[in-house]
SERO-4910 file (N, C-alpha, C, O; in steps of 0.05 Angstrom, whole numbers):
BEGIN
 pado doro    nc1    nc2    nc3   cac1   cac2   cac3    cc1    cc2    cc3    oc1    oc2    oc3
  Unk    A     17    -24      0      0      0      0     18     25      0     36     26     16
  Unk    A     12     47    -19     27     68    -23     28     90     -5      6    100     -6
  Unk    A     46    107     14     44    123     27     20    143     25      7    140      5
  Unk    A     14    163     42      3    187     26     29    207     21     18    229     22
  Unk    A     47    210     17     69    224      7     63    214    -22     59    227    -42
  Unk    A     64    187    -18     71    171    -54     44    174    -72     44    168    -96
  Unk    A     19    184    -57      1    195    -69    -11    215    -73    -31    221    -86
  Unk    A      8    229    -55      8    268    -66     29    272    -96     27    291   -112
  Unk    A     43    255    -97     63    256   -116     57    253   -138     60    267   -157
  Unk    A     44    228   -135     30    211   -163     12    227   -181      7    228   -205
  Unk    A      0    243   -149    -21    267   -167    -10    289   -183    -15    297   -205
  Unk    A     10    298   -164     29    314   -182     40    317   -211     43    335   -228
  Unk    A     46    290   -208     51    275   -230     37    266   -259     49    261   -280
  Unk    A      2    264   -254     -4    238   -263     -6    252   -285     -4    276   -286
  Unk    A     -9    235   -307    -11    239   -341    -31    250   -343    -30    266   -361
  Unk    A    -56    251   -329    -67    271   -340    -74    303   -338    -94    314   -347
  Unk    A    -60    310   -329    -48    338   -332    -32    347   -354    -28    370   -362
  Unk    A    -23    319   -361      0    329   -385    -13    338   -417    -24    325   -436
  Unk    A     -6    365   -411    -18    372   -450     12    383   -459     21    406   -458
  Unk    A     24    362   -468     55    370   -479     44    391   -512     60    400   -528
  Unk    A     23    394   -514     13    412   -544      9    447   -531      8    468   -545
  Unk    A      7    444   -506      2    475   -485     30    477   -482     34    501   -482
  Unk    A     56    465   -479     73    473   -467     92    494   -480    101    486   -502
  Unk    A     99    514   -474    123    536   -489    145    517   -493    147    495   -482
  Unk    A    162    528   -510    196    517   -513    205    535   -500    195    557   -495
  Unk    A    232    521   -491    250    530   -474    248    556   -481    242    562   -504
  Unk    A    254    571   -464    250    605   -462    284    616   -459    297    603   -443
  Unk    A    295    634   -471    328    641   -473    331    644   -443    315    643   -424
  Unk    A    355    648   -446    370    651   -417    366    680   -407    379    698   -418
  Unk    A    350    683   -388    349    712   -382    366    727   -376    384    720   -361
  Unk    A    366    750   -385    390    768   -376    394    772   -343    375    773   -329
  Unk    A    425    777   -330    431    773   -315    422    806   -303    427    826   -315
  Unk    A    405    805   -269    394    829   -267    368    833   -267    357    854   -261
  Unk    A    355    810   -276    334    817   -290    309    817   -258    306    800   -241
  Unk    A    298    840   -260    274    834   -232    260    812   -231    253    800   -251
  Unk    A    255    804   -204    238    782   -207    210    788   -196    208    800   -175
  Unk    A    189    780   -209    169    800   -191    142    778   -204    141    769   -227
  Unk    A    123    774   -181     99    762   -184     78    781   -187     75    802   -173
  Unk    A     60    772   -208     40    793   -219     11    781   -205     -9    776   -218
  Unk    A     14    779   -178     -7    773   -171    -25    789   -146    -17    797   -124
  Unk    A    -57    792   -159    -64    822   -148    -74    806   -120    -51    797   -123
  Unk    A    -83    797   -101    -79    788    -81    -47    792    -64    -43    805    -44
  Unk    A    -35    782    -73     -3    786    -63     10    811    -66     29    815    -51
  Unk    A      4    831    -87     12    854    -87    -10    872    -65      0    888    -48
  Unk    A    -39    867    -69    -51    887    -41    -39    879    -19    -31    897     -5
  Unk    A    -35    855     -9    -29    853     18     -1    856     17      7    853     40
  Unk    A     22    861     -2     47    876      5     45    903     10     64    915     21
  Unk    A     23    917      2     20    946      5      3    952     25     -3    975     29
  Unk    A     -7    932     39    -25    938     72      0    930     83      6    939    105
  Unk    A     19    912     69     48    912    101     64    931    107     78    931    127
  Unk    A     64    957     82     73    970     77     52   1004     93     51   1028     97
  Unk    A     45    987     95     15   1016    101     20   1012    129     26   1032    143
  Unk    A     19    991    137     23    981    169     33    989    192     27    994    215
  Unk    A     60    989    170     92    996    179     88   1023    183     96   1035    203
  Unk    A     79   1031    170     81   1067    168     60   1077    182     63   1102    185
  Unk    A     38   1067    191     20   1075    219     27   1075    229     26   1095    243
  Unk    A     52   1042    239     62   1049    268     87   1066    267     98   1071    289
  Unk    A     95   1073    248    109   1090    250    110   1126    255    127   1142    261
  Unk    A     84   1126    249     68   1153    241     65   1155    276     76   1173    289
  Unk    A     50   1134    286     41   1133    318     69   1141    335     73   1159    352
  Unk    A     79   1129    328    102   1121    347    119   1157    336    125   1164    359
  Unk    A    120   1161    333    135   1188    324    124   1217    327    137   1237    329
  Unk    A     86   1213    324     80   1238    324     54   1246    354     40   1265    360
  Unk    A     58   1216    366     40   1215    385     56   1204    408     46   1206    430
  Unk    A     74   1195    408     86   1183    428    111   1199    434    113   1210    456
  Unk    A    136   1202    413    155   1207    421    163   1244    417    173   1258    435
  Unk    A    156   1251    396    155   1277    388    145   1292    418    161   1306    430
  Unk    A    117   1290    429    115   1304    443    124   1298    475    119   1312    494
  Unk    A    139   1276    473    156   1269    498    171   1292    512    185   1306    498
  Unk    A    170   1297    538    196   1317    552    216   1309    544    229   1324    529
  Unk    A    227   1284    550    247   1273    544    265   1273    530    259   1252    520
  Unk    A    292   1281    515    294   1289    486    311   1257    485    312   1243    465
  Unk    A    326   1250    513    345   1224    506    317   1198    501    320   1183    482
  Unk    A    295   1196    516    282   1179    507    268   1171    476    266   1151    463
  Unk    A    261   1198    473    260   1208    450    275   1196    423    265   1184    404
  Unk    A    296   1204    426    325   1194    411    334   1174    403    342   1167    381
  Unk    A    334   1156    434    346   1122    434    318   1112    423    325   1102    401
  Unk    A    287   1109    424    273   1101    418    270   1102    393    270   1082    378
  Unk    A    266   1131    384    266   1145    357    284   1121    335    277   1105    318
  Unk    A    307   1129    346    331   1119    325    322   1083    326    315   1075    304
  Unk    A    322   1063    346    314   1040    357    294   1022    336    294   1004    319
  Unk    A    277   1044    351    250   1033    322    249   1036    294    241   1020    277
  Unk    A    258   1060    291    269   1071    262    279   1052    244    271   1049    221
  Unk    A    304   1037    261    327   1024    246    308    994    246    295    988    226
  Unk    A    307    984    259    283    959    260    266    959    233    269    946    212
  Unk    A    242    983    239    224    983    219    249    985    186    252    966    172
  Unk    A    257   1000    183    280   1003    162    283    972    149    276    961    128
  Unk    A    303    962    179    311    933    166    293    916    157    299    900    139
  Unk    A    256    914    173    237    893    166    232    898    141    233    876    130
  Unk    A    225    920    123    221    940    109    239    924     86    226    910     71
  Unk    A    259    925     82    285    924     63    282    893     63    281    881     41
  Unk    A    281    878     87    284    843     82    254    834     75    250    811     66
  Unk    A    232    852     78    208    844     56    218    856     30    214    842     10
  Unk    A    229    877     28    235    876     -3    253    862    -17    249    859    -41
  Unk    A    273    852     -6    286    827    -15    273    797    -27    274    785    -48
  Unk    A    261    793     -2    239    770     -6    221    769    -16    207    749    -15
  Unk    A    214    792    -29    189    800    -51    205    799    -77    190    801    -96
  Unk    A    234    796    -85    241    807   -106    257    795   -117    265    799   -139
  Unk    A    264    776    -99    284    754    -98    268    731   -108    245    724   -101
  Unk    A    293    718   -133    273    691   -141    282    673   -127    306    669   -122
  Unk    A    259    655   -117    258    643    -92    273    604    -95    271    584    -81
  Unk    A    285    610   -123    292    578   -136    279    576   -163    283    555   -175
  Unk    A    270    588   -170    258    584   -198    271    553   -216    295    553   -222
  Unk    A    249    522   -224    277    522   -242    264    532   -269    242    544   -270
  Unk    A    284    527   -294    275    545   -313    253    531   -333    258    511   -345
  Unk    A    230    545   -333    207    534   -354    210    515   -371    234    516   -377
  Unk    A    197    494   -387    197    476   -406    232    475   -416    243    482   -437
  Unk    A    239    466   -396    270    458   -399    268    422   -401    287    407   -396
  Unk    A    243    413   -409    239    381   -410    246    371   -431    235    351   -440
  Unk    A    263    383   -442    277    367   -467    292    350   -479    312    352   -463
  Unk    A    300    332   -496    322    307   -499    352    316   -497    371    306   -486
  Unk    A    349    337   -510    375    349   -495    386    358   -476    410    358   -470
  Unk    A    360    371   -461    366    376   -427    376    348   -411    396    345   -398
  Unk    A    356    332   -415    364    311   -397    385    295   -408    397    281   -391
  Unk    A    391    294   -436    416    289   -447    446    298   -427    463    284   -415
  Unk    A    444    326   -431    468    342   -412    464    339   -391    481    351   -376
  Unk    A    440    322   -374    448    317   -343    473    292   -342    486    288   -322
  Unk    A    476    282   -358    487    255   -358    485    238   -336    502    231   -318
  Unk    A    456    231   -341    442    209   -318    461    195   -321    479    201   -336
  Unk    A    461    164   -300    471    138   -299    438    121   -319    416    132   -321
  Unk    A    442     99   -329    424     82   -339    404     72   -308    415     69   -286
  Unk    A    373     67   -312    362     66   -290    357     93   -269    341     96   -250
  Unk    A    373    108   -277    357    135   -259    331    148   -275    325    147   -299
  Unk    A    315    161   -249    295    174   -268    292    199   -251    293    207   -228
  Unk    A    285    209   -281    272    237   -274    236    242   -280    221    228   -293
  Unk    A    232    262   -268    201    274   -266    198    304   -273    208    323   -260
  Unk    A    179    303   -301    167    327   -304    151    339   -296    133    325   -287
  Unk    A    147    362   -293    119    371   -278    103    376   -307    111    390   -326
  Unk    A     82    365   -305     58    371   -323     49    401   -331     38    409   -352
  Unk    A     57    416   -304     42    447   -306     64    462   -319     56    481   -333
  Unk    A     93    457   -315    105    482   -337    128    475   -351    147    486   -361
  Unk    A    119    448   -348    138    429   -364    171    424   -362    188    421   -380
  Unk    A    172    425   -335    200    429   -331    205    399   -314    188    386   -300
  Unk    A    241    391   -323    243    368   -303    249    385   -272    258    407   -263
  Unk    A    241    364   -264    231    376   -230    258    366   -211    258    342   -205
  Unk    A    282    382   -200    293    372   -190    282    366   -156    261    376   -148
  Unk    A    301    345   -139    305    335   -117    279    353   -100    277    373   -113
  Unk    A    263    353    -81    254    370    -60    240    397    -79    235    418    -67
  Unk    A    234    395   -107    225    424   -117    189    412   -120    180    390   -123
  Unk    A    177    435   -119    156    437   -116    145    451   -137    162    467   -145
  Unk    A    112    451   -156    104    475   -155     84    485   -148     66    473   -135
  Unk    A     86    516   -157     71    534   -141     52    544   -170     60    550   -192
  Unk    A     20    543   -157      4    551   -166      4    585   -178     -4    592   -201
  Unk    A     12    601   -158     12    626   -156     39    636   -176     37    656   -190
  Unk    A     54    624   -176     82    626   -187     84    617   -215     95    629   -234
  Unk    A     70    592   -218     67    578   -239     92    571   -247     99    573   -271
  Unk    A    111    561   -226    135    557   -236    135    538   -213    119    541   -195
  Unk    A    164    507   -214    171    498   -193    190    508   -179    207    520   -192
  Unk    A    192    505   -153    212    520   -138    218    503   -126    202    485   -119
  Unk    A    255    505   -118    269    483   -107    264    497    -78    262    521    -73
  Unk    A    263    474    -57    260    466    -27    238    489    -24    241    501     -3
  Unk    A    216    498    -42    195    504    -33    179    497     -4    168    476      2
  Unk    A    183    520     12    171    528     39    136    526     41    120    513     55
  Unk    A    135    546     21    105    558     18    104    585      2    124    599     -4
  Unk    A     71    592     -4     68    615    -12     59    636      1     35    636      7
  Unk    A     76    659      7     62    669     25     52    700      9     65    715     -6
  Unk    A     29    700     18     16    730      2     31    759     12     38    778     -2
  Unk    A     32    753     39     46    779     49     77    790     32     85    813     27
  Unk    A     88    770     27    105    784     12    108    777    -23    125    781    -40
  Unk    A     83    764    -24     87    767    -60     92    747    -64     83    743    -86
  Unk    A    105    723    -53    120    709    -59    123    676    -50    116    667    -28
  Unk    A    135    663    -69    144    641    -46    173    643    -34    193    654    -41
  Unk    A    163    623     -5    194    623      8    206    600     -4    194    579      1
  Unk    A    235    596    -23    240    577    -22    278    575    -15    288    575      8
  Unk    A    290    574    -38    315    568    -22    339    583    -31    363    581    -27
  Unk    A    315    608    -50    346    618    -51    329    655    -31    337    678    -33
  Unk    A    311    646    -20    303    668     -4    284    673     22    270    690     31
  Unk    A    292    648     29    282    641     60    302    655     84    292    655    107
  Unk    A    323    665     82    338    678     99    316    711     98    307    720    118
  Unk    A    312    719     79    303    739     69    272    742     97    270    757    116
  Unk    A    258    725     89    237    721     97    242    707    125    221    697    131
  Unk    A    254    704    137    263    696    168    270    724    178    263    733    200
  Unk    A    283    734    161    294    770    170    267    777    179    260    778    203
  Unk    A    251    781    158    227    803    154    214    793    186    208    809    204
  Unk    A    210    765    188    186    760    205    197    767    230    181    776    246
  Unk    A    228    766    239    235    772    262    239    797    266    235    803    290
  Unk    A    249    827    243    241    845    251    217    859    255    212    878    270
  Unk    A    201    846    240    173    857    254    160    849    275    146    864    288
  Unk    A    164    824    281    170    815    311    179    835    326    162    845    339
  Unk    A    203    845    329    213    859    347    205    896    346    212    913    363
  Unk    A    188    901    320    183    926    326    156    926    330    142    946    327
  Unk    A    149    908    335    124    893    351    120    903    375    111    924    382
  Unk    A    131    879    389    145    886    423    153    915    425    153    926    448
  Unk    A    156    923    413    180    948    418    156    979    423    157   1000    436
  Unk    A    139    967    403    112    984    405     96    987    418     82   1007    423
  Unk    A     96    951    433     79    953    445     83    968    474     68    983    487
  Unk    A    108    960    479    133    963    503    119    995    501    100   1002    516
  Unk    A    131   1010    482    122   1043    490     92   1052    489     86   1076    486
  Unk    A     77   1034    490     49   1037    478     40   1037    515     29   1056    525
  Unk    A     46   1019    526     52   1016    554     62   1035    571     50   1038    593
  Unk    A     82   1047    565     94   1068    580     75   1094    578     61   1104    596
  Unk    A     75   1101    558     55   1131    553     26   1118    556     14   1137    544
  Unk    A      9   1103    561    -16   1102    570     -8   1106    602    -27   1113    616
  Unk    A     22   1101    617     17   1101    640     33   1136    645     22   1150    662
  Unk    A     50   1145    635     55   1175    635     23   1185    624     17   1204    639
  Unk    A      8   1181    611    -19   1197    605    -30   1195    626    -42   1214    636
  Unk    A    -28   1171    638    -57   1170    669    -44   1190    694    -54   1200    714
  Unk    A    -18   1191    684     -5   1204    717     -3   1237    708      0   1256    724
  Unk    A     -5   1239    684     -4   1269    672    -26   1276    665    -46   1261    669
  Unk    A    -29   1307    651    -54   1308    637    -50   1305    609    -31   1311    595
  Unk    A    -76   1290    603    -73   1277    576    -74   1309    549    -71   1308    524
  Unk    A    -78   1324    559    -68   1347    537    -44   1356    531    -35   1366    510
  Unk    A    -32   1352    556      7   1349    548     22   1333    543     46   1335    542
  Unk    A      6   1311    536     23   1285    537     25   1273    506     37   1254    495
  Unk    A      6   1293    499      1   1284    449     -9   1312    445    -24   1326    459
  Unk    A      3   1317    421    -11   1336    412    -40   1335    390    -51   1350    375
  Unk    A    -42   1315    398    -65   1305    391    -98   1308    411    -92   1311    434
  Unk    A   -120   1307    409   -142   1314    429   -143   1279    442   -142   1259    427
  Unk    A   -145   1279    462   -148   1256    485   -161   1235    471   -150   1213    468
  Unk    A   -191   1244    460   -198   1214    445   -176   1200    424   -166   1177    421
  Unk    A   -174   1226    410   -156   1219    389   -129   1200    395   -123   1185    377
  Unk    A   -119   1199    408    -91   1197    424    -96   1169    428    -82   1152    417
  Unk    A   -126   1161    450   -130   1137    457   -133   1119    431   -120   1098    429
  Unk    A   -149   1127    411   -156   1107    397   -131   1103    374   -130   1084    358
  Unk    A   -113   1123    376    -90   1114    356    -77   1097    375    -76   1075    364
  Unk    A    -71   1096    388    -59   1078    414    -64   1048    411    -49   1029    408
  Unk    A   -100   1051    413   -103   1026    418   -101   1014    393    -89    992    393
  Unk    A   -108   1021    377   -102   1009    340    -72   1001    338    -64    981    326
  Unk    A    -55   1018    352    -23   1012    348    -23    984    365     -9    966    356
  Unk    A    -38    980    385    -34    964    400    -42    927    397    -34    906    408
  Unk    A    -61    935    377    -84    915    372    -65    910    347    -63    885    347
  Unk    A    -49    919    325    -42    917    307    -14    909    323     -2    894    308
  Unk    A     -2    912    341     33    905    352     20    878    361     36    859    357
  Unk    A     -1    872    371     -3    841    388    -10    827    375     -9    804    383
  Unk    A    -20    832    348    -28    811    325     -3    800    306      3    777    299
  Unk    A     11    832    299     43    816    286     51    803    302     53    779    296
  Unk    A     58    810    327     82    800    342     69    773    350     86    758    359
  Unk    A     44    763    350     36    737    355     48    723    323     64    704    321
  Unk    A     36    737    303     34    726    275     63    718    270     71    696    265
  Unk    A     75    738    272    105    739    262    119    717    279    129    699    266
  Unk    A    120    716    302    135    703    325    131    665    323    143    647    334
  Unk    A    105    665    304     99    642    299    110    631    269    118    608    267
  Unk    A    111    640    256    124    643    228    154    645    234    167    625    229
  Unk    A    163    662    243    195    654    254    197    637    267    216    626    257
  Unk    A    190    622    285    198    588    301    194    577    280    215    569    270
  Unk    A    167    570    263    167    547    247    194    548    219    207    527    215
  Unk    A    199    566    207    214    570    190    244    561    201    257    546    187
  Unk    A    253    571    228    278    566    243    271    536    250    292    522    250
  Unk    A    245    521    257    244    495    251    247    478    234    257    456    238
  Unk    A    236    494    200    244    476    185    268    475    176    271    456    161
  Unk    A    294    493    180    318    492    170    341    478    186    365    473    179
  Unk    A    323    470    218    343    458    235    331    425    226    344    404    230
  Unk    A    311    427    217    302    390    219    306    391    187    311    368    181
  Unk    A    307    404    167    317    403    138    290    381    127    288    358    119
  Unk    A    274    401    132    242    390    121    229    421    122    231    438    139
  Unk    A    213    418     91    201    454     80    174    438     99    171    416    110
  Unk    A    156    465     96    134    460    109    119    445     86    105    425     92
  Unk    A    120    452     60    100    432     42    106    396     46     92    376     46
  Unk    A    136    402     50    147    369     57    134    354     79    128    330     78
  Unk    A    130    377    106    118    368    118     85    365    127     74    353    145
  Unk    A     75    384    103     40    378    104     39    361     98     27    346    113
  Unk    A     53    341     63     43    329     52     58    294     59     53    273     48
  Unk    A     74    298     76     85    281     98     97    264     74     87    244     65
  Unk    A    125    277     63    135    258     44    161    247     69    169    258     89
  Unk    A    166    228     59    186    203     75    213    218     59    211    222     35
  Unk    A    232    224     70    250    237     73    272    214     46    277    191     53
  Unk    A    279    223     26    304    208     14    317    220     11    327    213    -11
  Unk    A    332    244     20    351    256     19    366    256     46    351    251     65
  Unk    A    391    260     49    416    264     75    402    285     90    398    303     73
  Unk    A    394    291    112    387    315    118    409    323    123    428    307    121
  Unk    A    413    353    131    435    366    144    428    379    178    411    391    189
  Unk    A    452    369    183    448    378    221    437    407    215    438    415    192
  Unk    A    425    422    236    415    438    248    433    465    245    423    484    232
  Unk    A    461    469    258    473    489    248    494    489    221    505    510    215
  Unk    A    496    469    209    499    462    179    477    477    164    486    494    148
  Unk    A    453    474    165    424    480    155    422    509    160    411    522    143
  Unk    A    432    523    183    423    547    191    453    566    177    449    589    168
  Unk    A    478    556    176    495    564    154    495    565    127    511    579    114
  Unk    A    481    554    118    469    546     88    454    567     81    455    583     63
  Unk    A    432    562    106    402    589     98    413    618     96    404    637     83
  Unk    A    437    616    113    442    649    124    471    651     94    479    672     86
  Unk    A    477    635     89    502    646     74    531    647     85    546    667     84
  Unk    A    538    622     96    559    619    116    561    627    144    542    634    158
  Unk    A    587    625    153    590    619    184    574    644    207    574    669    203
  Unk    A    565    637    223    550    662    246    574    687    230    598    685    223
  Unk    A    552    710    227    566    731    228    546    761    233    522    759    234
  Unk    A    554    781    235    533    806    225    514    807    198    494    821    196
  Unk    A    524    789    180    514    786    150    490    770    150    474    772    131
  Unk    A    485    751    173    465    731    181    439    758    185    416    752    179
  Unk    A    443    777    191    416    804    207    416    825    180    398    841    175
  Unk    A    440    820    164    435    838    137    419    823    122    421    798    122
  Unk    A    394    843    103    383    839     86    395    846     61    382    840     40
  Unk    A    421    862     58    422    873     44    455    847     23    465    844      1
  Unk    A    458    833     55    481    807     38    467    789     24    445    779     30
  Unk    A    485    784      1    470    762    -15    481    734      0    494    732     21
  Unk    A    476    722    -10    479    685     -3    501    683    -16    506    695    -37
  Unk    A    521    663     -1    544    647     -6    550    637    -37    535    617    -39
  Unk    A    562    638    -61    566    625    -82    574    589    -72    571    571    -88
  Unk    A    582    585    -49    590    559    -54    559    543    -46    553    522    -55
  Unk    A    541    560    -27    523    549    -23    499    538    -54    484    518    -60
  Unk    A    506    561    -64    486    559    -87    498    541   -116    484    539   -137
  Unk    A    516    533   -114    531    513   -123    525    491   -136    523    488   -160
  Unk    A    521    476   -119    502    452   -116    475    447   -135    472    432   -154
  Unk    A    458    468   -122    431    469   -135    429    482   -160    406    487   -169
  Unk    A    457    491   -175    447    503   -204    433    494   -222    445    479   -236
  Unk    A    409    499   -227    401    487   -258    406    509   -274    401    532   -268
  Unk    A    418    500   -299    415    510   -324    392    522   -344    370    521   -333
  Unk    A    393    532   -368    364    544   -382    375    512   -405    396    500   -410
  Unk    A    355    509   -410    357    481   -428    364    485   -451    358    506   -462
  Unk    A    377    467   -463    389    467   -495    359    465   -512    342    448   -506
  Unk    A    358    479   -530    326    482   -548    327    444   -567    342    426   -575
  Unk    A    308    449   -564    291    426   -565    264    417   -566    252    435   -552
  Unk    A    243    399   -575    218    389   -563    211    385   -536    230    376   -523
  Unk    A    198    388   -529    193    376   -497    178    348   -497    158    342   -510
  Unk    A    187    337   -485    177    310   -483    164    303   -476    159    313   -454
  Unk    A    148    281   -485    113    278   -479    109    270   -449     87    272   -437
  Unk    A    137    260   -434    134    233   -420    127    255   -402    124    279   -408
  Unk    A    124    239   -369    122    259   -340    140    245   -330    153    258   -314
  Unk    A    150    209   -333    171    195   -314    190    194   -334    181    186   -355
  Unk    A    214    198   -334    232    189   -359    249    175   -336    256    181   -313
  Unk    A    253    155   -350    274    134   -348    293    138   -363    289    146   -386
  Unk    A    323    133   -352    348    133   -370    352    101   -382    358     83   -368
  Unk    A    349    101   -398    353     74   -412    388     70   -419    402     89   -424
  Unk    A    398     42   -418    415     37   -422    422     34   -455    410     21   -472
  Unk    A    449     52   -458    463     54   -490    474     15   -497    492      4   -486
  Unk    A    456      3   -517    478     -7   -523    486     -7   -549    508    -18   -556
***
């Protein structure tokens, strides 16, 4: 009896999906540079409510809270604190919105593609039916993307995108700094409701008292929902890179045939080499030796082939 891994697969797989008469030919090698960007209007509004978000609480936190502070050092260290936070969450969603996330390359299913892999006789490969590409090790695809993506995570709307493996550092950034200008909000959201009760609330915003309260509480109701949201999305992500299983791997509970890699092996890989400051930059790219490994090529032009399982047959 066949797993349910071996029958999420099969579906993936099965022949009839395959209309090799729909499929494009290999598409040229794109120019190097080239943006990567999903045209999808769901995933683009909700990158521009994360973006709207950011900048309420930033609006709050600056023109209701700290601006009209006595304080000028509280003011300052906070000011600058949150600033730089929001900044970095800011920059590592635009990374991970923009960054191709593993792409491999379109109707690359050709006799000559798999020619130049130079299988062994008895190995096989698998096409994906939907964009006609051979499907390497752990790649997935994505509906939204319409492309497969290698060690595909998921899709997530908030940033446009899927997480997969060449931009899951990206998206671990994002969720932990907004995590932390979460807390950080809420932290001062706390302090000035308790300087407002001990002061009078007309010196304490330059804003009118109702007003004051209800931007407050919106900052507040909006910091306890990321920082729940986010805080949960960062463990599972830092989960799947220490146990070296994506979350689709593990909805659809496929039985593991690959070596996993230890835990801080996995977490050097994601980040782009050894612990460093570059691990909290959004702005470093990933390791060349890391990305090494997983290169696929744009396919030598060709037909695409009818099959979805190809077997390498033995030359004699």
């Amino acid at each position: 009896m066949r797993s349910p891994a071996h029958r999420c697969r099969d579906i993936e797989r099965q022949a009839g999906y395959l209309q090799p008469e729909h499929c494009a030919p290999p598409p040229p090698r794109p120019r190097s540079g080239t943006m990567w960007f999903i045209r999808d209007g769901c995933g683009i509004v909700c990158g521009v409510i994360t973006w709207m978000l950011v900048f309420y609480a930033e609006f709050v936190v600056l023109f209701v809270m700290l601006l009209p502070s006595k304080s000028i050092a509280y003011s300052l260290v906070n000011g600058a604190l949150f600033n730089s936070l929001a900044f970095l969450a800011l920059a590592s969603h635009f990374r991970a919105m923009l960054t191709d996330p593993g792409a491999v390359p379109k109707g690359n299913a050709t006799k000559e593609f798999i020619e130049s892999l130079q299988l062994k006789p008895g190995q096989v490969v698998y096409k994906c039916p939907k964009c006609c590409s051979i499907k390497p090790d752990r790649a997935h695809h994505c509906s939204v993307c319409k492309r497969c993506i290698r060690k595909m995570d998921h899709h997530c709307p908030w940033v446009n995108n899927c997480v997969g493996e060449n931009n899951q550092k990206y998206f671990v950034l994002f969720t932990m700094y907004i995590a932390l200008i979460s807390l950080h909000a809420l932290m001062m959201v706390a302090f000035h409701f308790l300087y407002c009760f001990e002061e009078d609330w007309t010196k304490c915003s330059t804003f009118s008292p109702p007003a004051t309260v209800i931007l407050l509480i919106l900052l507040c109701f909006e910091g306890l929902l990321f920082l729940i949201f986010t805080s949960v999305m960062f463990g599972t992500q830092i989960h799947s890179i220490c146990t070296d299983e994506t979350g689709i791997e593990r909805l659809k509970g496929e039985t593991p045939t690959w070596q996993k890699t230890p835990c801080w092996e996995g977490m050097k890989a994601a980040f782009g080499g050894p612990l460093s400051l570059g691990w909290f930059n959004p702005f470093s790219d990933l390791s060349c030796e890391k990305r090494q490994s997983s290169r696929v090529h744009a396919a030598p032009q060709g037909e695409i082939v009818e099959e979805d399982v190809i077997e390498i047959q033995a030359e004699y």
